[in-house]
N, C-alpha and C positions, 0 to 999 in steps of 0.2 A: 504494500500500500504506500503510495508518495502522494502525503501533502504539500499542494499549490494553491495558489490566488488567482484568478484571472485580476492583475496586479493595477491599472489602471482604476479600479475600485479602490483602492485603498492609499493611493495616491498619483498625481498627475507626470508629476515628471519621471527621470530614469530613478534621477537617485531619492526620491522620494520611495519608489516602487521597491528597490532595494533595500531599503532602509528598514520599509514595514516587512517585509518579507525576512528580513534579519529576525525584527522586534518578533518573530513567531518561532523563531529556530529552525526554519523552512529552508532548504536549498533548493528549489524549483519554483518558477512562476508561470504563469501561465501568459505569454504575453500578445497583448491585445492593442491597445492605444497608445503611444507616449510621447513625452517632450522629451525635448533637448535643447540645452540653451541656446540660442539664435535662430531656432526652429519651430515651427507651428506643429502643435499635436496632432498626430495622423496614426494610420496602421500599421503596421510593423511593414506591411508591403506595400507603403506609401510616403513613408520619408524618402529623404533625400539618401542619396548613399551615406555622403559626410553624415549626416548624425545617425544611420544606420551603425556606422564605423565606431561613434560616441557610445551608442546604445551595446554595441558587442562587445568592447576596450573593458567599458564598466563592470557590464554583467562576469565576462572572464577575472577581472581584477577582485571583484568580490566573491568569487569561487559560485556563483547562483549558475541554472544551467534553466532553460525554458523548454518544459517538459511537452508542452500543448502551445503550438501557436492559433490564436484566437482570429482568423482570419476573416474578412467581411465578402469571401467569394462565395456570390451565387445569393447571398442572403435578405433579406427581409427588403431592403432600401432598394430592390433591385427586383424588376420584373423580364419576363420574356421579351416584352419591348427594349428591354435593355440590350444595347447591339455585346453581340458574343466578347467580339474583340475585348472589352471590357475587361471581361470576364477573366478570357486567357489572357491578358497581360496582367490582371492581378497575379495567377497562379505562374506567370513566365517570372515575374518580380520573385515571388516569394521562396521558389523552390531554393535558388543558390543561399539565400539570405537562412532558411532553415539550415541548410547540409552545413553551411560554415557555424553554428548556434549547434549545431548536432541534434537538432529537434526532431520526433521522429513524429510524431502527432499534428495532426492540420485539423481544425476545424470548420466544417464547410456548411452548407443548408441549399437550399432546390428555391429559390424566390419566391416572393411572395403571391400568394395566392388570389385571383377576383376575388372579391367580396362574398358572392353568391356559389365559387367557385366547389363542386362538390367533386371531382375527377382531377387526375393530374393528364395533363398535356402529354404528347409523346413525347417534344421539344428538352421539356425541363428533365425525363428519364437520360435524352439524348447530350446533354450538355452536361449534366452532372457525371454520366459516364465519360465523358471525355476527358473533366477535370478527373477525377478518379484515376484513369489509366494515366496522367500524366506525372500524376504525385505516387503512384505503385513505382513506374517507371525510374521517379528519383530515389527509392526506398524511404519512402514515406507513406504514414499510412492513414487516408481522409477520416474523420468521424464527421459523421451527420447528424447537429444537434435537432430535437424536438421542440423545433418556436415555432416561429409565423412565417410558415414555409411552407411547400406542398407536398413534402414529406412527413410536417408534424401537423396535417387535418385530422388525422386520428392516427389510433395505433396500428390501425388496417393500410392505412396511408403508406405510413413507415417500415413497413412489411413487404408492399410493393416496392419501394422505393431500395430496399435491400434487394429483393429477387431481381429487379432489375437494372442495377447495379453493380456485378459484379464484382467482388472486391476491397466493397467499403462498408465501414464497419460504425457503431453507434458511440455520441457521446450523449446519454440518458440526463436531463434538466429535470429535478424534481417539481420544483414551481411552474413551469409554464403551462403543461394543463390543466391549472387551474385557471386561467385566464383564455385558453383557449376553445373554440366550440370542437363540439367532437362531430366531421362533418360526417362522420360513415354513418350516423344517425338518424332519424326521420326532423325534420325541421317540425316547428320550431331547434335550431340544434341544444342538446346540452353542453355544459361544460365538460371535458373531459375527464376521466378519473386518473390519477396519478399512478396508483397501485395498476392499474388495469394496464397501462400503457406499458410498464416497466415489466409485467409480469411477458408480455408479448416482445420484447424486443431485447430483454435480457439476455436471449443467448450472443448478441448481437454488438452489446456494451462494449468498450473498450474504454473509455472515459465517465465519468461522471458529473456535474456540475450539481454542488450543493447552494439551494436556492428556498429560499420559503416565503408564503404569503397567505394570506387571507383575501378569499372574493370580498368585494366591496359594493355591495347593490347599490348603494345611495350615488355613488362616483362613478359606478360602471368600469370599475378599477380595482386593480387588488393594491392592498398595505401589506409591506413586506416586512418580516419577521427575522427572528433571529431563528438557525435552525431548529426543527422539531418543535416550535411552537404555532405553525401555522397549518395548511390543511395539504401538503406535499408529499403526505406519510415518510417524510426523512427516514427516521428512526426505521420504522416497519421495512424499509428501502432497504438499508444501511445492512439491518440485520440482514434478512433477506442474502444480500447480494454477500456476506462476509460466508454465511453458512454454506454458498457456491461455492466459494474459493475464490472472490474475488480480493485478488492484490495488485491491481494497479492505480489509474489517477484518480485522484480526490480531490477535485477544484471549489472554491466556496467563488460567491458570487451574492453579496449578500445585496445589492440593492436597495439598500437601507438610507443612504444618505444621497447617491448617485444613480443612476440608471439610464445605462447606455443609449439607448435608442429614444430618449427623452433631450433632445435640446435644450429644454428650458430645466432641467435638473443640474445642480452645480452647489457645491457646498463647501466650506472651508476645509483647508488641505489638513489642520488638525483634527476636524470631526471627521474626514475621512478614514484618517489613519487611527483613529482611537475603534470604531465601528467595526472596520477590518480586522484588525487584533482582538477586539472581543470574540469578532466572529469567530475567527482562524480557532480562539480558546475552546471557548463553546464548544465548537465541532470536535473537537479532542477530546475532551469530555463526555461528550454525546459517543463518541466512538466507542471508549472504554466501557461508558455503563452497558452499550447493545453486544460490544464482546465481551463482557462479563457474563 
């Protein structure tokens, strides 16, 4: 089992990101978004080389190694109108940028789905295979998180989405179906069930993202929690997935102060890194009582 951060939660810059990842006894992060001094914050596979250079110097300098790159290929912000090219020069960017980092995990998703969208396109199966074969090809190996994508409309979604892509393997997000509808469903759609999706694509895991929240009717929004206290079944997860035999990544993502795909989310770089640390705690706690 290796604990990580997807590290831009818990703070913005490099050495910010380092710093909290220290303050937890962590040697791996998870890396997603960052700064560098004289550089605008971007994706790991959208800086500039120079502070790509700044961002690899550091992380080797402080012995941390980024176990899972959090990559924005194919994902949510990004539809089939979205011309391919795009797409492949993310994944042409990021592959040397992993192998030099030694990273062997890419995290990727199939775009965002219509609205009313109940089927996945052939298109999205067809590009997502592509990306897949490129990053097997680097010895690297895709997971495909369950968000707001056309692989995570349900857990039947996500199933096809594996039989039809050879190759690529899952990163399981505890929190996100709770905020998402489960479209394999008769409409009105429900919310998805957390346990149900994990119970289906668990042979399939190869990452994990720990994530918690509470649906929020009033807002039409979920509040996010600290592990195991909200409606994600963590705990039940955790157990679960330990009694398999599972020992690899363990990402927290707590969303508590920040959240990614929120713009207008943004919070002091101390209550970043204080929330993060709790969280990273918590979760280690939580680990020991469900292997106890």
């Amino acid at each position: 089992m290796i604990l990580m951060g997807i590290a831009d939660e818990g703070a913005v810059t490099i050495d910010g990101q380092i710093k909290v990842t220290q303050a937890l006894g962590w040697k791996h992060i998870e890396g997603r978004a960052v700064e560098v001094s004289g550089f605008s914050k971007a994706n790991y596979h959208d800086i500039p080389d120079a502070a790509f250079d700044i961002v690899a110097n550091k992380l080797h300098d402080a012995n941390l190694s980024v176990y899972c790159f959090g990559s924005t290929i194919c994902n949510w912000a990004k539809t089939i109108e979205t011309p391919h090219d795009v797409t492949l020069s993310e994944v042409r960017r990021a592959i040397p940028r992993m192998q030099r980092l030694g990273t062997k995990f890419v995290r990727i998703m199939s775009y965002k789905p219509a609205d009313d969208a109940e089927h996945t396109p052939p298109v999205v199966f067809d590009r997502v295979r592509e990306v897949t074969e490129m990053f097997l090809a680097a010895g690297i190996q895709p997971v495909h998180e369950n968000c707001m994508n056309h692989g995570g409309m349900s857990s039947r979604h996500g199933l096809e989405m594996l039989e039809k892509v050879p190759g690529l393997k899952w990163v399981f997000d505890t929190a996100n179906p709770i905020f998402n509808a489960d479209r394999a469903k008769s409409k009105p759609w429900p919310k998805q069930d957390p346990w149900e999706f994990w119970t289906q694509v668990k042979p399939h895991v190869a990452h994990i993202h720990i994530k918690d929240c509470l649906w929020n009717p009033g807002k039409n929004d979920a509040d996010y929690t600290f592990p195991g206290e909200g409606e994600g079944a963590v705990r039940r997860i955790l157990k679960d997935a330990f009694a398999s035999g599972y020992d690899a990544g363990i990402s927290i993502e707590p969303h508590m102060t920040v959240v990614f795909h929120d713009a207008h989310s943004v919070a002091p770089e101390q209550a970043m890194f204080n929330n993060f640390v709790e969280y990273g705690q918590r979760l280690e706690r939580l680990i020991k009582e469900v292997k106890a």
